[in-house]
C-alpha positions as CSV (number, residue, x, y, z in Angstrom):
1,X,-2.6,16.8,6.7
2,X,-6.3,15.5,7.2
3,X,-8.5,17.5,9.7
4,X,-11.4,15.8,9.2
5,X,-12.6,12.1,9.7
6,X,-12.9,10.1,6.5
7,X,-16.6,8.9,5.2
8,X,-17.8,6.0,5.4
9,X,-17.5,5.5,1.2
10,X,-14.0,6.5,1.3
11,X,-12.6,4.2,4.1
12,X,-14.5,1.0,2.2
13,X,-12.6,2.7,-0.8
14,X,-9.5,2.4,0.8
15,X,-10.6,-0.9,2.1
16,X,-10.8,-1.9,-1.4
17,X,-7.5,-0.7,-2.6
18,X,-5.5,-2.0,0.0
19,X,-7.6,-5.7,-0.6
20,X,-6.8,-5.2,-4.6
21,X,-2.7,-4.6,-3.3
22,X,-3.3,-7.4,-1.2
23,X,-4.1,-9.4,-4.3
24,X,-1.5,-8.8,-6.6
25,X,1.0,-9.4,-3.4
26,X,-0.8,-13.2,-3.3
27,X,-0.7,-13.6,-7.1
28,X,3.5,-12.6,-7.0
29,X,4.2,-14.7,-4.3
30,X,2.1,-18.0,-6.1
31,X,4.4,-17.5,-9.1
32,X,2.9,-15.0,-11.5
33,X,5.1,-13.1,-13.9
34,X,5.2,-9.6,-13.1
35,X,7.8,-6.8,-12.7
36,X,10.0,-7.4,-9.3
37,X,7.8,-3.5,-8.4
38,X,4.3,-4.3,-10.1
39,X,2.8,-0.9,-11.4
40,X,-0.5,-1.2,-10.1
41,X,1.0,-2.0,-6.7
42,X,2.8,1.1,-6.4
43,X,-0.3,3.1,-8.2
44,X,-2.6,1.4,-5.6
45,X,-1.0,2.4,-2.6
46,X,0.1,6.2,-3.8
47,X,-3.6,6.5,-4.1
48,X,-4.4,5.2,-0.8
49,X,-1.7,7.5,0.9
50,X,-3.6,10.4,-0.6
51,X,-6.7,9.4,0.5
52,X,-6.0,8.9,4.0
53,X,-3.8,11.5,4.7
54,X,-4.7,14.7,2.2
55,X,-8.2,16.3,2.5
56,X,-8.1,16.2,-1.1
57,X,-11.1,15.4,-2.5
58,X,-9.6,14.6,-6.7
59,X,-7.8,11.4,-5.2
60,X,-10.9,9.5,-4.6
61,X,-11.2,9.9,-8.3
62,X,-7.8,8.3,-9.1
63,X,-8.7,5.8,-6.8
64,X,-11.8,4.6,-9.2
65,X,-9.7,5.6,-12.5
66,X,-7.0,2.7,-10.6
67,X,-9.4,-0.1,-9.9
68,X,-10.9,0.0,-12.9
69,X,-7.9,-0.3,-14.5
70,X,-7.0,-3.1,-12.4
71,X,-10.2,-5.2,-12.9
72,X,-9.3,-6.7,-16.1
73,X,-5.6,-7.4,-15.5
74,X,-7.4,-9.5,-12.6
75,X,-9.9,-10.7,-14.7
76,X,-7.2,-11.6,-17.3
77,X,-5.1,-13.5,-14.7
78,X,-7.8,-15.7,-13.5
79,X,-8.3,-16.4,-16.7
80,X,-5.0,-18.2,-17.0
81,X,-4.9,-18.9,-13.4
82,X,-3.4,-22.3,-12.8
83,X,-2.7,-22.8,-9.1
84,X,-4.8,-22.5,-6.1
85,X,-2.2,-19.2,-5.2
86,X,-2.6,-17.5,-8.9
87,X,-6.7,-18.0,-8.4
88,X,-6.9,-17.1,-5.1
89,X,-4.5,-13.7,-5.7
90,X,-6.7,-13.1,-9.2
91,X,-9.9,-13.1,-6.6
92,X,-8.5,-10.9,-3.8
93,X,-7.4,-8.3,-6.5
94,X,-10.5,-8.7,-8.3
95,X,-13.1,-8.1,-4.9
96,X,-11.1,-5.6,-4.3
97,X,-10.8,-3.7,-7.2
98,X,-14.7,-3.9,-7.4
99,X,-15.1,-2.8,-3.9
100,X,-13.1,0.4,-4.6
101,X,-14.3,1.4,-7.7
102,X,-17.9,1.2,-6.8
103,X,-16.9,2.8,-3.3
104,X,-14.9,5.2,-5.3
105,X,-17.7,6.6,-7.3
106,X,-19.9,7.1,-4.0
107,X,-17.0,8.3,-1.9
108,X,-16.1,11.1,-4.9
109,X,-19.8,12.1,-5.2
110,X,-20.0,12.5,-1.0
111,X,-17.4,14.5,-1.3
112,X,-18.0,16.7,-3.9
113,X,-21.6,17.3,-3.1
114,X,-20.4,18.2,0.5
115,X,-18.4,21.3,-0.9
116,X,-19.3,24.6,0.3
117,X,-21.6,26.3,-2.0
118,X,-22.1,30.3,-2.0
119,X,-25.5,31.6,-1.3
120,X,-27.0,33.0,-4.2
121,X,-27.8,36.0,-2.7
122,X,-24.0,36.4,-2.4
123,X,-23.1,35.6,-6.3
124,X,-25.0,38.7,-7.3
């Protein structure tokens, strides 16, 4: 369980996964083909689980390895977008995507930079 508040970068990260889940939600509902359980839903909200609840810092990384893997599935679908619902889903997925993975690399750098170094004194 988490002990300590989340950064800034990671809850915009979350922000952005949970926009990008938002999106493929909207683009199912208007009528897009896609599995009854779309993958990158479930992938999308495991990783934002982790995030919030383990002090893990590695699933900040899956969260930018996710969105960009959703970016050009929503790229794709706006591409072939043709009701207002498909569009409107394809942009919600796409902001979102963008928001976590550039949040992503920020919130995974914060993070990893923050770890607990040994002195040097002590490595010798």
């Amino acid at each position: 369980m988490r002990k300590t508040p989340l950064g800034r970068a990671a809850l915009v990260t979350i922000t952005g996964l949970v926009t990008a889940a938002a999106g493929l939600v909207i683009q199912k509902v208007a009528g897009v083909e896609m599995p009854p359980v779309p993958p990158g839903l479930v992938i999308l909200t495991l990783v934002t689980a982790l995030i919030a609840v383990t002090p893990w810092r590695w699933p900040l990384v899956l969260a930018v390895l996710a969105a960009l893997a959703e970016v050009p599935g929503a790229l794709g679908s706006a591409a072939d977008a043709g009701t207002f619902g498909e569009v409107a889903g394809a942009a919600v997925r796409t902001a979102g995507a963008v928001t976590a993975f550039v949040a992503g690399i920020a919130a995974a750098a914060v993070a990893y930079r923050s770890r607990k170094r040994a002195p040097e004194s002590a490595a010798r």
